[in-house]
MARFI-764196 format. One record per atom (N, C-alpha, C, O): residue in one letter; z, y, x. Coordinates in steps of 0.1 Angstrom, whole numbers, plus 5000, padded with zeros to 4 digits. Each point is the difference from the previous one (the first is absolute). Example, Ala and Ser with C-alpha at 12.3 -4.5 7.8 and 13.67 -1.06 7.14 Angstrom:
a507849435132a500050124991a500050125009a500750005010s498650114986s500050115009s500850114992s500150115005
This chain:
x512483920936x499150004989x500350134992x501150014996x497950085000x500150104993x499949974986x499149914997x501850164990x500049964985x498750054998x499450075008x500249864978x499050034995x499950164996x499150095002x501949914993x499950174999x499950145008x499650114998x501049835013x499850065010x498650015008x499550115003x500049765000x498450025003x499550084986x499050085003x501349934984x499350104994x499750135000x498950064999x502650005003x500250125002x499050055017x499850125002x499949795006x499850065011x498149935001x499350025010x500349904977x498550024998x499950164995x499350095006x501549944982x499550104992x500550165009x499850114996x500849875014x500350115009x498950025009x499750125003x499649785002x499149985011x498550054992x499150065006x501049924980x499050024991x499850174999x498950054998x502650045003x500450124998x499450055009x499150094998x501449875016x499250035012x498950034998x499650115005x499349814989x498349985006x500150154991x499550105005x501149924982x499850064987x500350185008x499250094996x501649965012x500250085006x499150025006x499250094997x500649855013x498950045009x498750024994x499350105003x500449804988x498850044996x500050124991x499050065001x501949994991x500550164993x499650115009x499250094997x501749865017x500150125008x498450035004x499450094995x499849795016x498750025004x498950044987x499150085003x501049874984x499050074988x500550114999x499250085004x501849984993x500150134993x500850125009x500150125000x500449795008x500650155011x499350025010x499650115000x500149825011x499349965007x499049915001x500049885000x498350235000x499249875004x499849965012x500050065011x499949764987x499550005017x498649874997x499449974990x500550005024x498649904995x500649875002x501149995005x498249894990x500649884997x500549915014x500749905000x499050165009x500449945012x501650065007x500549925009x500050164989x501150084999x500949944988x501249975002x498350034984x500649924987x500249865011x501149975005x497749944999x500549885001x500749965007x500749904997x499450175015x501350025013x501450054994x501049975006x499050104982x501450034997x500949874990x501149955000x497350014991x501149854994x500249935005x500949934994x498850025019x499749915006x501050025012x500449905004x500150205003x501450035006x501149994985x501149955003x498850074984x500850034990x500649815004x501149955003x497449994995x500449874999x500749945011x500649904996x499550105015x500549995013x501550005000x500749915004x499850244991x501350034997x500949894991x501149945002x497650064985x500949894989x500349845008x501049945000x497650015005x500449905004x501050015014x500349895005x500050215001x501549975011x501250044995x501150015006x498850044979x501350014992x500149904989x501149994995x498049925001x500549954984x499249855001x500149914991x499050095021x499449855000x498350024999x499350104997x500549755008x498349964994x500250034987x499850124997x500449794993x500050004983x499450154997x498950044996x502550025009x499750144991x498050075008x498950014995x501550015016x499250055008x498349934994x498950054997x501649855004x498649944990x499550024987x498749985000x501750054990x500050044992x499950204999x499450084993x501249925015x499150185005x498950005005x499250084996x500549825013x499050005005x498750024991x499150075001x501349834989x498950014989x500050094991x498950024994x502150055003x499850144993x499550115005x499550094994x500949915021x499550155009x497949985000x499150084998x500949775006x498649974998x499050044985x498850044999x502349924990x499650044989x499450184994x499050044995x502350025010x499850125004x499550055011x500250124998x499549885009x499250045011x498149954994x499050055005x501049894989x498749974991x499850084993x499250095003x501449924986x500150104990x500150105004x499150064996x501649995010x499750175002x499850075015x500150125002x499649765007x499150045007x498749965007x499150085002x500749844999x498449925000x499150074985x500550024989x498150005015x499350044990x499449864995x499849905007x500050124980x500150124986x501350015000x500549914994x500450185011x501250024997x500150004986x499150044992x502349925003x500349974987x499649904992x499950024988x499649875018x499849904996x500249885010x499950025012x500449844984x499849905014x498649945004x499749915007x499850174985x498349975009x499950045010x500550115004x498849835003x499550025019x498950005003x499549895001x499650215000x498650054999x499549925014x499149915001x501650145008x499549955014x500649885009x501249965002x497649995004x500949895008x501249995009x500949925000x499050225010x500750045008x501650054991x500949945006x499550124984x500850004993x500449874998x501249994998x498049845000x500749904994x501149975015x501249965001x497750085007x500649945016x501550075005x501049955006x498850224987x501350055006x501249934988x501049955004x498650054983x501049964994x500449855001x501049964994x498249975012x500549855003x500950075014x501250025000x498150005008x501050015014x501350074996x501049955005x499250164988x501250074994x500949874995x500949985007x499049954983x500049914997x501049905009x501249985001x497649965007x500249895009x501450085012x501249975001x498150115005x501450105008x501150024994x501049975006x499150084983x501349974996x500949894994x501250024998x498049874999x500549874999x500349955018x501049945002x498550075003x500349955013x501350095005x501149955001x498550185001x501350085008x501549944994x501049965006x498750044975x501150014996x500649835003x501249984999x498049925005x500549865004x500850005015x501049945004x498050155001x500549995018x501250084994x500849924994x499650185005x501450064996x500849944998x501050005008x499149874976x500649985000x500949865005x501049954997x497750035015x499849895010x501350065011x501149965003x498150154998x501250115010x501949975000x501049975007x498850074973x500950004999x501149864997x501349984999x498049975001x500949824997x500249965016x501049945005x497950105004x500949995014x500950065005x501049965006x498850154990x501450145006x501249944995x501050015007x499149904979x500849954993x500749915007x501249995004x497649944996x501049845006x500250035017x500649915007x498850234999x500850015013x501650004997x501049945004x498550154987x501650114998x501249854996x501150005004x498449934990x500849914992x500049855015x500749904998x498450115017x500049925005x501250095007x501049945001x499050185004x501250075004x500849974998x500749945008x499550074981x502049954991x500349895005x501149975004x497749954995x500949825002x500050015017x501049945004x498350115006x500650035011x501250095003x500949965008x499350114989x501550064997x500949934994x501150045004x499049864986x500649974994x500449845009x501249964999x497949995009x500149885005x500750035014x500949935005x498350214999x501150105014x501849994998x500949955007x499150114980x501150044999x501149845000x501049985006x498349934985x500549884998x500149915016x501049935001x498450085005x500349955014x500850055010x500349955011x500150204982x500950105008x501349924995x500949975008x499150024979x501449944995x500149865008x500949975008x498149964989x500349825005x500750025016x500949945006x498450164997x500550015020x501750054999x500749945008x499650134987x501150035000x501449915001x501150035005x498449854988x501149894996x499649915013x498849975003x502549995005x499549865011x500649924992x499349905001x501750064992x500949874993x498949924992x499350054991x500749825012x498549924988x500750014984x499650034989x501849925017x500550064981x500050084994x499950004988x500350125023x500450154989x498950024999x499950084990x498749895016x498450024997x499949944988x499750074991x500449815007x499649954986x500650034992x499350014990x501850025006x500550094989x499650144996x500150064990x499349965023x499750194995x498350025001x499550115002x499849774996x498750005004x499650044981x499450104995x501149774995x499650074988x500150104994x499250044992x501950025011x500150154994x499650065006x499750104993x499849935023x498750025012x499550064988x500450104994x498449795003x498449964995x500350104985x499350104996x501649854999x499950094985x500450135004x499050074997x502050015008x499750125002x499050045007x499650114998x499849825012x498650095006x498849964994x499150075003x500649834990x498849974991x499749974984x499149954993x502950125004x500050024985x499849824996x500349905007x499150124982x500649864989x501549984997x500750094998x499749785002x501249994989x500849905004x501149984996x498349935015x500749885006x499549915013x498849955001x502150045008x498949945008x501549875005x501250004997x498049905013x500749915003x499349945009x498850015000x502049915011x499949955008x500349865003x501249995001x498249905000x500349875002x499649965014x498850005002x502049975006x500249965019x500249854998x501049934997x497650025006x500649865002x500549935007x500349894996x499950165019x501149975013x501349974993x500749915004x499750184985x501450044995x500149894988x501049934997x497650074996x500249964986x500750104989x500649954990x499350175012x500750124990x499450074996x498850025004x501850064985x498450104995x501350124998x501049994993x498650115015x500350175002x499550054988x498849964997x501750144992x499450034993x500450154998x500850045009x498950034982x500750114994x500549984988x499549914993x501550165003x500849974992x499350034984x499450104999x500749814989x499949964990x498349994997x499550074991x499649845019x498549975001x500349834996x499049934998x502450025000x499349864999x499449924989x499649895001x500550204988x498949964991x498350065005x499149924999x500850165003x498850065008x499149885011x498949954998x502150035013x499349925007x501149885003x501050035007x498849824989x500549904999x499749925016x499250015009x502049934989x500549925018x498649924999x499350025010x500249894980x499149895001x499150085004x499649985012x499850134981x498850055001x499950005015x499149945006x502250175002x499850035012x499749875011x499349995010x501549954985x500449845012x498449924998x499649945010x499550064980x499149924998x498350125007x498949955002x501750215000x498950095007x500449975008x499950105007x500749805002x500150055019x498549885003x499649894995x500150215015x498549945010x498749984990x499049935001x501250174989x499050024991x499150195002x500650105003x498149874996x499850144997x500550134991x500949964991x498950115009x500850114993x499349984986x498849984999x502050024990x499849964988x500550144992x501050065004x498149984984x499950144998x500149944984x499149914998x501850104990x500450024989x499850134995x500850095003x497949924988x499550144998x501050034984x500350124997x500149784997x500050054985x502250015001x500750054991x499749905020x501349985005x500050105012x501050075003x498449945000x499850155012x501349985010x501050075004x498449764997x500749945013x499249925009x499149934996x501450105022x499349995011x501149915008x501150045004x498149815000x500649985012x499349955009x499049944999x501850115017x499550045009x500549915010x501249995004x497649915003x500849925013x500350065007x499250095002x501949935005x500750045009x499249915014x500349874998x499150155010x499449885009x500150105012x499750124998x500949825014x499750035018x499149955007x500449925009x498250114988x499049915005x499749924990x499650034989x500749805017x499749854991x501550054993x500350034988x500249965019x501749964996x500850054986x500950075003x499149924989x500550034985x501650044998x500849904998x499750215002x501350054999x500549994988x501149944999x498350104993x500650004984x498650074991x498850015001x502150034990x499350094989x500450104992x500949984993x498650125007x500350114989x499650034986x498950004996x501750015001x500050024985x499750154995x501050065004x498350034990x499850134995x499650014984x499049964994x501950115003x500050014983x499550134995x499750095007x500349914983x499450214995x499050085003x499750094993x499749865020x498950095005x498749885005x500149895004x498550194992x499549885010x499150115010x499350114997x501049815014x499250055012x499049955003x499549924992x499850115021x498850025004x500249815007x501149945000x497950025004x500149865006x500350025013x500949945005x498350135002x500350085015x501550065001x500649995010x499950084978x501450025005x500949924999x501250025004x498449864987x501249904999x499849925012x501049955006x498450034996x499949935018x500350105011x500649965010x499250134989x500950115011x501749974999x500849985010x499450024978x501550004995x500549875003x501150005005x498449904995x500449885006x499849975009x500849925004x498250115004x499950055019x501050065006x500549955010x499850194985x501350065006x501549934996x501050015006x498849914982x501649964996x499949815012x500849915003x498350104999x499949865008x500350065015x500949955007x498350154995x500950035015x500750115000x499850095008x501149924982x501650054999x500849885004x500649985010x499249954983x500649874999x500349935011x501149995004x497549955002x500449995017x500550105006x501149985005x498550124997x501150085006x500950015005x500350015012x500450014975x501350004993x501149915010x501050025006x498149824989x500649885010x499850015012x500749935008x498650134995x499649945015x501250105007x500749955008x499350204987x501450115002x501149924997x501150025007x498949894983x501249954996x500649885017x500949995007x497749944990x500249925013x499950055012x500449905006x499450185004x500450085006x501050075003x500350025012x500650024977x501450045004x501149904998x501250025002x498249874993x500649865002x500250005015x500950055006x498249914997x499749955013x500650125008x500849955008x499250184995x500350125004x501549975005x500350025012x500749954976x501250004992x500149875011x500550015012x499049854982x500649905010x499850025010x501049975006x497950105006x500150035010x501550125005x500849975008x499050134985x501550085006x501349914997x501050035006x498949894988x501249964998x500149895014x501049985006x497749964996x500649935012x500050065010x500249935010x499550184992x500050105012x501350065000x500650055009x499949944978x501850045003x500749915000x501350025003x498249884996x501049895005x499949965010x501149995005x497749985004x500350055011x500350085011x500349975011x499750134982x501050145006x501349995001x500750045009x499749894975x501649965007x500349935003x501150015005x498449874995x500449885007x500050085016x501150045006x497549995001x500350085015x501150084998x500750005011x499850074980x500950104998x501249945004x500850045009x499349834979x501949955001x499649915012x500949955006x498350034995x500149905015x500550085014x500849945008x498750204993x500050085011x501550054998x500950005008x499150044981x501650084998x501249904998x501150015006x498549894984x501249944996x500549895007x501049934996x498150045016x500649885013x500750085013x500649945010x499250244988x501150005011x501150004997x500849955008x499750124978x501650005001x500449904998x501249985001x498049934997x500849864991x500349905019x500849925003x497950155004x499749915014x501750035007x500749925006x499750244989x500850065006x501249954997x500749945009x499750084978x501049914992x500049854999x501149954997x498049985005x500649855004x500249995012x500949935003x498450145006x500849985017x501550095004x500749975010x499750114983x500850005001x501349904991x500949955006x499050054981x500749864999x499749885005x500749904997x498550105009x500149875010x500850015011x500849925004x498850195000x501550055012x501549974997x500849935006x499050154983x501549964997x501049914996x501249995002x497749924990x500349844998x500349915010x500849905000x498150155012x500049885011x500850095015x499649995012x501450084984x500650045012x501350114998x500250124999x500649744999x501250064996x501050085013x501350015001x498250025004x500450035017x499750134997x500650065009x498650054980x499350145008x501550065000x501149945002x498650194992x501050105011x499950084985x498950034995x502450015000x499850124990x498850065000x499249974992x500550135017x498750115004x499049874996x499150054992x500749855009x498749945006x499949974982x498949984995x502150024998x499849964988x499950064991x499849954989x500650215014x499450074991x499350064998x499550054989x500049975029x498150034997x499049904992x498950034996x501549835004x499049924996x500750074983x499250094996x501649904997x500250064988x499450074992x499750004988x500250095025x499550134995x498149994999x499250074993x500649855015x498649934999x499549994985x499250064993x501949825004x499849924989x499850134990x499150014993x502150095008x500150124990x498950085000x499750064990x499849975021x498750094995x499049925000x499250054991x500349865013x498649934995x500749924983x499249964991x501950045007x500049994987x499750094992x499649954989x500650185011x499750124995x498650015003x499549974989x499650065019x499250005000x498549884990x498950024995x502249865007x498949914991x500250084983x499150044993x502149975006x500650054990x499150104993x499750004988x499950105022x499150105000x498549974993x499650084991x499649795015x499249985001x499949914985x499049984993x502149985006x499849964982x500250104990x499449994990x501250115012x500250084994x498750084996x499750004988x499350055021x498950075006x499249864986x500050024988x499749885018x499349904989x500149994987x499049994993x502650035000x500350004990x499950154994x500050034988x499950055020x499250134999x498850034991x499750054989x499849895020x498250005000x500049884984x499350044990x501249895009x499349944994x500750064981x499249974990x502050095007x499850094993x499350064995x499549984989x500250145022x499350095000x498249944997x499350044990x500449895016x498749904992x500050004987x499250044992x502449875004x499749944986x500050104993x499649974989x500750195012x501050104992x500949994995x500150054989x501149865019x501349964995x501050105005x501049965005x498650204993x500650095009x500150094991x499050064996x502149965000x500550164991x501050075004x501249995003x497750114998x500250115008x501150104988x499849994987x501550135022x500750054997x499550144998x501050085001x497749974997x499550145002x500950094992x500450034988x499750005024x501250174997x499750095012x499849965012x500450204981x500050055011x501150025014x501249984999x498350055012x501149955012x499550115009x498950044999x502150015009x500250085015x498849895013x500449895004x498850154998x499349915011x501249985012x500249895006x500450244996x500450005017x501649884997x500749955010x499650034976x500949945000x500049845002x500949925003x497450074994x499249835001x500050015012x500549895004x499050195007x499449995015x501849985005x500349915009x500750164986x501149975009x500149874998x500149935010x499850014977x500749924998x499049825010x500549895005x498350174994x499249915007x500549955018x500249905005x499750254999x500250025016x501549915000x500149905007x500850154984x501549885002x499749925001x499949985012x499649894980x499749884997x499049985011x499849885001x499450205009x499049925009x500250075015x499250015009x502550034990x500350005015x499949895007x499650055011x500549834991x500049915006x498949985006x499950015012x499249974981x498550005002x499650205007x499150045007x501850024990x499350145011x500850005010x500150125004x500749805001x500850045014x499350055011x500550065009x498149914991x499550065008x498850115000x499050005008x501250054983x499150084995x500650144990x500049994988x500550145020x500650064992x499050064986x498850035002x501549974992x499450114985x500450144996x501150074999x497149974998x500850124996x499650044984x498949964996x501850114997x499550044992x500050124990x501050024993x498150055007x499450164995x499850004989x499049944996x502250134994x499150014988x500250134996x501150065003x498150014989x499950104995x501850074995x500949914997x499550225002x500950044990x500349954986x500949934995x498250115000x499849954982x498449904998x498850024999x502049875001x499349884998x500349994980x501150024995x497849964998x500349964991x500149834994x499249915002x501850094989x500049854995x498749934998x499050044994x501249845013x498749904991x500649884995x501149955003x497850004987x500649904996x499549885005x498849985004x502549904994x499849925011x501249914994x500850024992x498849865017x501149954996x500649935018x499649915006x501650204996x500549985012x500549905008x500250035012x499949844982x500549875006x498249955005x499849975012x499450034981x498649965006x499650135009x500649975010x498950134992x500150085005x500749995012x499350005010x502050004993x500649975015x499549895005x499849985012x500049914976x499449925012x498449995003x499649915007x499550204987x498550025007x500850065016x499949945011x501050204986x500550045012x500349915012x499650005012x501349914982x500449915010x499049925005x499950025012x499449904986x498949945004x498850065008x499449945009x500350204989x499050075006x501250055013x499549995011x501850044989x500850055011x499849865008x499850005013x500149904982x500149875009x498849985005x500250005012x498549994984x498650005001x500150115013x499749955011x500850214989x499950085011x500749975011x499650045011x501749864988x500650015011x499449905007x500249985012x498849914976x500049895010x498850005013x500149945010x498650164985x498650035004x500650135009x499150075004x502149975000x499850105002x501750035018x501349995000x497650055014x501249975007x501249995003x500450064990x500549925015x501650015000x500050175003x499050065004x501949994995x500450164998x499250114992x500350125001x498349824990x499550104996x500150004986x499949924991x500450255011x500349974981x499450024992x498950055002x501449944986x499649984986x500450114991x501150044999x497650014991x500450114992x499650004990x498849994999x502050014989x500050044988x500050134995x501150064998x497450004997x500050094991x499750004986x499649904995x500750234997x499450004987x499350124996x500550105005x498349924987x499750074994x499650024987x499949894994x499850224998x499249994986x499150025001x499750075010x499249884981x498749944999x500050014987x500749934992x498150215003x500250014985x501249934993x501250055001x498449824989x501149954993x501049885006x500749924993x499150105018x500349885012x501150035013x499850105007x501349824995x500650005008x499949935009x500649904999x498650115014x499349965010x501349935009x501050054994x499449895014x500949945008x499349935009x499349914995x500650125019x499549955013x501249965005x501150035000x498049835008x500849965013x499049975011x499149925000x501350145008x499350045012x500649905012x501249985002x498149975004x500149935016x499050045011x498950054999x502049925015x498850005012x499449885007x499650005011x500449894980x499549905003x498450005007x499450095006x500449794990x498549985011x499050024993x498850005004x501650044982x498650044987x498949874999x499749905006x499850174979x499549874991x498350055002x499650104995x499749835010x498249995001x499950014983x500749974990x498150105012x499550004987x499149894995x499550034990x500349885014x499549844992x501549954996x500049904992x501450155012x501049894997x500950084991x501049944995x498950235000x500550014997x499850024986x500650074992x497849835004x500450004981x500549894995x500550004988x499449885023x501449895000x501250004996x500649944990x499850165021x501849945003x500749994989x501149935001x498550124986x501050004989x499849864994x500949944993x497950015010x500049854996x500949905004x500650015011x499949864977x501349955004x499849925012x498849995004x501749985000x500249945015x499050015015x499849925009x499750224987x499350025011x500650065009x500850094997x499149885016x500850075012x498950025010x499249915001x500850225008x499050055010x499649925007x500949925004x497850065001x499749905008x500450055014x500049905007x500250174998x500750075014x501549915001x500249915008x500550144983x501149984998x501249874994x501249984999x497449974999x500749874988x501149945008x501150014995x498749955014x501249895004x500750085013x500849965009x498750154988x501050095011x501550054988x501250005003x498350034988x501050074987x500149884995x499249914999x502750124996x500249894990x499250024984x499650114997x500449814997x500250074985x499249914989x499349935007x500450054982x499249904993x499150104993x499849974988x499750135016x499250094995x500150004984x498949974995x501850044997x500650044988x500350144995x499950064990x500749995027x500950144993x498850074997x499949984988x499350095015x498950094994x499649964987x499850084991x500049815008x499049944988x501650054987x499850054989x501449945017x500949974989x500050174997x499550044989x500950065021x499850124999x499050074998x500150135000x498649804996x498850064990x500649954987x500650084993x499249825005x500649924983x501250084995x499750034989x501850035017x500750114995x499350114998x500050054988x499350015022x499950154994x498950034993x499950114994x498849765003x499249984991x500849964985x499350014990x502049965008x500649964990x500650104994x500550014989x499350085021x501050124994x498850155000x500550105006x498449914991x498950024993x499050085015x498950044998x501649965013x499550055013x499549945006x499849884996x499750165018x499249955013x500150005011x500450115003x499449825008x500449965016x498750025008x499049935000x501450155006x498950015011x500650005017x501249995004x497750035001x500749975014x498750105008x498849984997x501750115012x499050045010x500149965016x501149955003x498450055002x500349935011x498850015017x498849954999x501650085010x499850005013x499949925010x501149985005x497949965001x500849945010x500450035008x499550105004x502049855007x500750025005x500850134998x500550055011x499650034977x500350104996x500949974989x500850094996x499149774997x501150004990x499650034988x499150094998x501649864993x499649994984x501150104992x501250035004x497950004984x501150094987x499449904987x498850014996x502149914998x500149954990x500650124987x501150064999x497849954993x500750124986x499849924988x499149924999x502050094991x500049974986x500350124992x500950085002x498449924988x500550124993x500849954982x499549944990x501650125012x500449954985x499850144986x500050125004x499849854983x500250134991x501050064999x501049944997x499150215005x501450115000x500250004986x499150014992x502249995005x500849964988x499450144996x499850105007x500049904977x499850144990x501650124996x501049984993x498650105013x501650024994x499850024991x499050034994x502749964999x500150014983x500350134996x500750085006x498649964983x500050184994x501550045004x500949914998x499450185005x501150044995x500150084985x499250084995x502049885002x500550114983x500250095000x501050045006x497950064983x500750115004x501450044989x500249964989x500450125019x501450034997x500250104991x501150044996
C-alpha cells in the first residue's frame, strides 16, 4: 500500500506532466489536437506502468481537461461547439481510462508472477535441503529452522504423531503452544491473520503425519500445502532410507555370518581333524617308534600354529572394524619393513624365491612399521599361495607425487575382472580357487583396513594367467627445515 502522501506527490507530478506538454505544444510547438491527444495519452500510459491506476486516473481526467481547453474549439474555453469533438474527447477519455487499467492489470500480474517465482525457488531450494538428510531424526530437527531460514518468519514447529513429539526451533514456545499443535493434526490449514500464525496438516494422501506450525510470516494457501506436501514425503523417505539400510545392514550381516561359519567350518576342522587324529595316535598306541612320534608332534605343532594363525587373522579384523587400533605413525626406511616382512614369511615362501628392487634413495614414509609388515606379510602369503611352486615373487617401490608406492607382484593364475572388485571383501575367496587354496579369506580384507588406517589405498591389477601386482601407497614423511647456522 502506498502512503497518503506519496500518492500525492505523484497526483500532482502526473498533473506537471499534462502542464508541460500542454506549454510545450501551445507556445513552442504547434501541432493539431490529434497529435496533442496521442501525446497525453502515451504521457498517461507511462504513469500508469510506473505509479498505478489511482494516479493514472486521475491524469486521465486532467489530460482530458486540458486537451478541451486548449485544444478542441472554442479553444480556451470547456465549451464544445461540435458533436464530433464531444466523441473525440469522450473516447480520449474512455482510452485512457482503459489503457491505464489494462496496465495496471499488466502490472499486478508481472507481480504476482515475479512473487509466484520466489515461492518456487524458495520451495526448490527447501526440498533440495529436506533430500539431503536420510536420518528421520536428524530430519525433524533441522526441518524448523529449514522453513524459517528459507521462508523467513520467526518460528516454526513440528508435531509427528507416530512419535507424539513436537520438533521445534529454539525459543518459539510461547509463539506456538504443544496444545495448539497436538489439537491441528487432521485438520485443514488454519490461517491466524492478527497472530500471523499458520498450521499446516502434514498429510500422505488420507494418512495424517503430523503438523506444522509457522509464526512471523503469513503465506500464500498454495504454499503452505506445498510445504507440507514436501515435509510429508521427506518424512517417508527419510524412513523408508532409514528402513532399508536396516534391512541392508541385517542382511550383510547374515551374509557374514555365513561366510564365516563356511569359513571356520572349512578352515578350522582341518587342523583340529589333524590334531585330534594325531593324539588319538598317540594315546591309543603305546608301541610307535620315536620317528613315528615325532612326526605326529610335529603335526600337532604346526596345525597348532596355524589355527593360532587363523585367530589371530579374526582378532585382527575385528579391531580393525571396531577402531580399536592405534596406530604408531612415524617416519620409517620401507626396505627395512620389506626385510623385516620376507624374515617372518620364510616358511610360507619355501617355495617361491623373492625378489626385491628398490630404488637407491627411497625416501621416508610415514607409517607405522609393525602394521605395515604385516600388510607385507599377508600379501607375500596371498602370492605364494595363488601362485606355482618355483615362481617368484617381487617387491618393488616407487614415488608417486606425494606417495610411496610399494608393489608386490606374482605369476599366479590372475584375477577376472568381475572378481577383482571383491577380493578385498572379508571372507571372500576366488571361486576357481576356493577349496583348492587354504585360507579364511580375511587377509586382503585385513590388508585394506591397515593401509586405509594409515590415510592410503590398495589396488590390485591383474591378468589372467599372467599374474597379479597388488600396490599400496603410504605418505612420504616431510622433511624437517634445517637451521641455518
Amino acid at each position: 500500500m502506498k502512503s497518503p502522501y506519496r500518492q500525492l506527490l505523484q497526483i500532482g507530478a502526473s498533473a506537471l506532466i499534462v502542464c508541460v506538454i500542454v506549454a510545450v505544444y501551445t507556445r513552442v510547438v504547434h501541432v493539431n489536437p490529434t497529435t496533442a491527444a496521442l501525446t497525453l495519452l502515451l504521457a498517461v500510459l507511462v504513469v500508469s506502468a510506473n505509479w498505478g491506476l489511482t494516479t493514472a486516473v486521475w491524469m486521465s481526467v486532467a489530460a482530458a481537461l486540458a486537451f478541451n481547453f486548449f485544444f478542441l474549439p472554442p479553444v480556451g474555453t470547456f465549451t464544445i461547439a461540435e458533436t464530433q469533438n464531444w466523441v473525440a474527447l469522450f473516447a480520449f477519455l474512455c482510452t485512457a481510462v482503459i489503457a491505464s487499467n489494462l496496465s495496471e492489470r499488466a502490472r499486478r500480474e508481472a507481480r504476482a508472477a515475479e512473487n509466484r517465482r520466489k515461492e518456487v525457488e524458495r520451495l526448490y531450494a527447501f526440498s533440495q535441503q529436506l533430500l539431503v538428510t536420510e536420518n528421520v531424526l536428524e530430519l525433524l530437527n533441522s526441518i524448523p529452522n529449514q522453513v524459517v531460514e528459507t521462508f523467513g518468519g520467526s518460528a516454526a514447529a513440528i508435531y509427528v504423531i507416530g512419535r507424539d513429539r513436537i520438533y521445534r526451533t529454539s525459543g518459539d514456545q510461547a509463539e506456538i503452544g504443544d496444545e495448539k499443535l497436538r489439537t491441528a493434526a487432521g485438520e485443514q490449514i488454519v490461517i491466524e491473520q492478527q497472530r500471523q500464525l499458520s498450521l499446516v496438516p502434514i498429510r500422505l494422501g488420507v494418512r495424517s503425519i503430523g503438523v506444522l506450525g509457522f509464526s512471523g510470516k503469513l503465506l500464500s494457501h498454495e504454499n503452505l500445502e506445498a510445504i507440507g506436501g514436501l515435509i510429508a514425503i521427506a518424512i517417508e523417505r527419510a524412513g523408508a532410507v532409514e528402513r532399508l539400510s536396516h534391512t541392508e545392514a541385517a542382511r550383510e550381516g547374515e551374509r557374514l555370518r555365513s561366510a564365516l561359519l563356511d569359513s571356520v567350518t572349512h578352515e578350522f576342522r582341518t587342523p583340529l581333524t589333524s590334531i585330534k587324529a594325531s593324539v588319538s595316535s598317540l594315546l591309543g598306541d603305546n608301541r610307535l617308534a620315536l620317528e613315528g612320534r615325532e612326526e605326529l608332534l610335529t603335526v600337532i605343532d604346526e596345525e597348532s600354529d596355524r589355527l593360532n594363525r587363523l585367530v589371530g587373522e579374526a582378532v585382527e579384523m575385528a579391531q580393525l572394524d571396531a577402531n580399536d587400533v592405534k596406530l604408531d605413525l612415524r617416519p620409517h626406511r620401507i626396505d627395512e619393513v620389506i626385510r623385516t616382512a620376507v624374515e617372518d614369511s620364510k616358511p610360507i615362501l619355501q617355495q617361491n624365491p623373492v625378489e626385491v628392487r628398490l630404488p637407491e634413495k627411497l625416501p621416508l614414509a610415514v607409517m607405522d612399521e609393525v602394521w605395515i609388515a604385516k600388510v607385507l606379510r599377508h600379501l607375500l602369503e596371498n602370492a605364494a599361495k595363488y601362485s606355482a611352486p618355483g615362481s617368484s615373487i617381487l617387491i618393488s617401490c616407487e614415488v608417486e607425487n606425494d606417495r610411496l608406492i610399494t608393489n608386490v607382484a606374482d605369476r599366479g593364475s590372475g584375477i577376472d575382472d568381475l572378481e577383482r572388485s571383491m577380493i578385498f571383501d572379508k571372507f571372500y575367496r576366488g571361486q576357481s580357487q576356493r577349496y583348492r587354496v587354504q585360507g579364511t579369506g580375511m587377509g586382503l580384507a585385513i590388508v585394506k583396513a591397515i593401509v586405509e588406517a594409515h590415510g592410503g589405498r590398495i589396488g590390485v591389477t591383474s591378468q589372467l594367467g599372467q599374474g597379479s601386482v597388488f600396490s599400496f601407497g603410504l605418505p612420504i614423511a616431510k622433511e624437517e627445515p634445517k637451521l641455518a647456522r
